[in-house]
Backbone bond lengths (Angstrom), bond angles and torsions (degrees), N, CA, C in turn:
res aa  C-N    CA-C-N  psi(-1)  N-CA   C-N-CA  omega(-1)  CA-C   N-CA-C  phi
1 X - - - 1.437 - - 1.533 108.33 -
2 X 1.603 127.12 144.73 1.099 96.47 -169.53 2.048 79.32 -131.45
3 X 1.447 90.22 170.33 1.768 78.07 -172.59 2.041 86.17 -145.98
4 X 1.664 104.34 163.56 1.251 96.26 -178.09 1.503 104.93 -114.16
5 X 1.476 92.53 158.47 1.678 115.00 -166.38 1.170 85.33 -128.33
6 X 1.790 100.04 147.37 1.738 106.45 172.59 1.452 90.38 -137.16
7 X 1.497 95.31 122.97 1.810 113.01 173.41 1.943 101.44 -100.33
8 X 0.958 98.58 155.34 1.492 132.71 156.60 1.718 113.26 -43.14
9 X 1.104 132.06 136.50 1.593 128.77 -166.69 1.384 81.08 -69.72
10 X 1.532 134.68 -74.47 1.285 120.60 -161.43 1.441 117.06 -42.71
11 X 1.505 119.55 -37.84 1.642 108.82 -171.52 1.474 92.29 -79.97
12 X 1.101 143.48 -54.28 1.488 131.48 -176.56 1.499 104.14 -47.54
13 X 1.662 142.82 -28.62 1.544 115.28 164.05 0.735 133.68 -118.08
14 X 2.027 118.86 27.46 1.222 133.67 117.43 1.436 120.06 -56.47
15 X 1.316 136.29 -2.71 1.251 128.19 179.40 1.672 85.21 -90.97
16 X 1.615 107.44 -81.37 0.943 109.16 -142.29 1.494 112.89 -50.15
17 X 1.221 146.90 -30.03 1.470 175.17 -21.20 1.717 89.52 161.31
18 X 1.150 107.29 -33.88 1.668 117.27 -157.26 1.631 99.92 -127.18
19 X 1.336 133.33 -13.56 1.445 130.79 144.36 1.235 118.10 -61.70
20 X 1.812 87.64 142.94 1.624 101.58 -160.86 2.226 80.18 -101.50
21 X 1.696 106.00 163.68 1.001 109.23 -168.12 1.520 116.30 -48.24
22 X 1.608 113.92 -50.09 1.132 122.14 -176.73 1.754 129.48 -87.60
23 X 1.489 108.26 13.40 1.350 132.25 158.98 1.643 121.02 -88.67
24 X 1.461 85.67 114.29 1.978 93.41 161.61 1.170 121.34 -78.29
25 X 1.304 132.69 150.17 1.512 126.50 -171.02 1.269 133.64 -51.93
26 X 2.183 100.85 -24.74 1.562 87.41 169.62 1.526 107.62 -92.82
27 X 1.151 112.12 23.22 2.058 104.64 176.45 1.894 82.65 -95.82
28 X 1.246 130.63 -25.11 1.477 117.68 -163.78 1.942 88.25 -81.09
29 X 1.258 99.78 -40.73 1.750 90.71 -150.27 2.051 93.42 -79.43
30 X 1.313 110.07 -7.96 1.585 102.82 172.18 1.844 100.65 -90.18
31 X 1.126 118.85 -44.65 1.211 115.67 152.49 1.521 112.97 1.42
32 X 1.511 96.02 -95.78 1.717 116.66 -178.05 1.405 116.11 -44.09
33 X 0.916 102.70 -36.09 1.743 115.05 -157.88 2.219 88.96 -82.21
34 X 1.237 100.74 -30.59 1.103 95.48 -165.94 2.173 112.77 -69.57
35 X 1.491 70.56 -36.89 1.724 95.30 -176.23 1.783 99.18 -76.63
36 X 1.150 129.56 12.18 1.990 103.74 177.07 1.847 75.93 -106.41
37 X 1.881 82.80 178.79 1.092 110.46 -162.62 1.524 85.11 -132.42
38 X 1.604 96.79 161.37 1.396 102.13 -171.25 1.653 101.79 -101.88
39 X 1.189 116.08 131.89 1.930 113.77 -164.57 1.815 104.98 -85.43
40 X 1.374 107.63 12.69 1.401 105.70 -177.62 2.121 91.61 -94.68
41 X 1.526 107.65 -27.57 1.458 92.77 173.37 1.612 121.57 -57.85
42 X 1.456 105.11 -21.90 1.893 100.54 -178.24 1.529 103.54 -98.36
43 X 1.409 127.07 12.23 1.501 112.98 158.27 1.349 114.67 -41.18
44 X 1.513 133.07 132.99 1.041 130.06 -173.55 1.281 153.14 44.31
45 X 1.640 95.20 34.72 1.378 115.18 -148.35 1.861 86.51 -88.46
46 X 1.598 131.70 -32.49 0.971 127.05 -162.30 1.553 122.10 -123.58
47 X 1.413 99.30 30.16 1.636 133.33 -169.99 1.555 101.46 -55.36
48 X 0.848 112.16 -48.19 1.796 134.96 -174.64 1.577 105.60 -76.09
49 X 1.372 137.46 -31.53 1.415 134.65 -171.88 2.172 96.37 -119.20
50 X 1.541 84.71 85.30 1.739 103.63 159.55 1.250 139.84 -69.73
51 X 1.913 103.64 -13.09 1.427 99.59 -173.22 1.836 92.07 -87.16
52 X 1.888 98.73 -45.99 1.579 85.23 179.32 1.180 128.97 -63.48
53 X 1.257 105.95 -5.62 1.803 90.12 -177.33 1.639 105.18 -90.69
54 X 1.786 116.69 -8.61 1.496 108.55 164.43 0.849 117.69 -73.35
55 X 1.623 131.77 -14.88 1.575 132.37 -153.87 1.653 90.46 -86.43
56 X 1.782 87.34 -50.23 1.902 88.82 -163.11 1.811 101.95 -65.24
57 X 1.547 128.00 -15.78 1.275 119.99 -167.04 1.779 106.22 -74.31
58 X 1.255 105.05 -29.92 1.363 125.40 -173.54 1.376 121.13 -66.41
59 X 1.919 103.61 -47.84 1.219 112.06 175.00 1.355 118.90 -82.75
60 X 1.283 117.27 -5.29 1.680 126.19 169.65 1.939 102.95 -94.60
61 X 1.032 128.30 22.76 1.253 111.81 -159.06 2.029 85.02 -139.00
62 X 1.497 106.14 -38.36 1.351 109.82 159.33 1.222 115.92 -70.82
63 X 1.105 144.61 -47.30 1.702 154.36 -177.10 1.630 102.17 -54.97
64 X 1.515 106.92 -33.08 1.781 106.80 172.52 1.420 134.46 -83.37
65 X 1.387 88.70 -14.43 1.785 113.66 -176.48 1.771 111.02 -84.78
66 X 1.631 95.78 122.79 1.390 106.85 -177.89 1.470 111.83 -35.43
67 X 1.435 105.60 156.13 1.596 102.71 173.52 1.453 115.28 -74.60
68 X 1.551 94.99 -45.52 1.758 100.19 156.54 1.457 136.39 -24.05
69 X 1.171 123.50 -35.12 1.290 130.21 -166.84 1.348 105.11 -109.82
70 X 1.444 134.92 17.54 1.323 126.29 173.13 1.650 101.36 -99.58
């Protein structure tokens, strides 16, 4: 069955941009879909390493802070 989807000009030449010659768009967009990962597998992946997870809490906590306020 095939059904229609309407993308955005940019996501249509980000698709196409990333199709290989002999791929139709839904072999590109199963492609993608095939390649993510599900982010519930890294729950707790870094439970055990406390200093990095202060470093990374720190550097996400600066990255949020107005530019103003530095």
């Amino acid at each position: 069955m095939v059904k229609m989807v309407s993308l955005s000009n940019k996501a249509y030449a980000e698709l196409k941009d990333i199709k290989n010659i002999d791929e139709s768009f839904s072999d590109v967009i199963l492609r993608l879909l095939k390649n993510t990962k599900d982010i519930k597998q890294f729950a707790g992946i870094l439970k055990d390493h406390k200093s990095e997870l202060d470093l990374m809490e720190e550097s996400i906590t600066d990255d949020r802070m107005p530019a103003f306020l530095y």
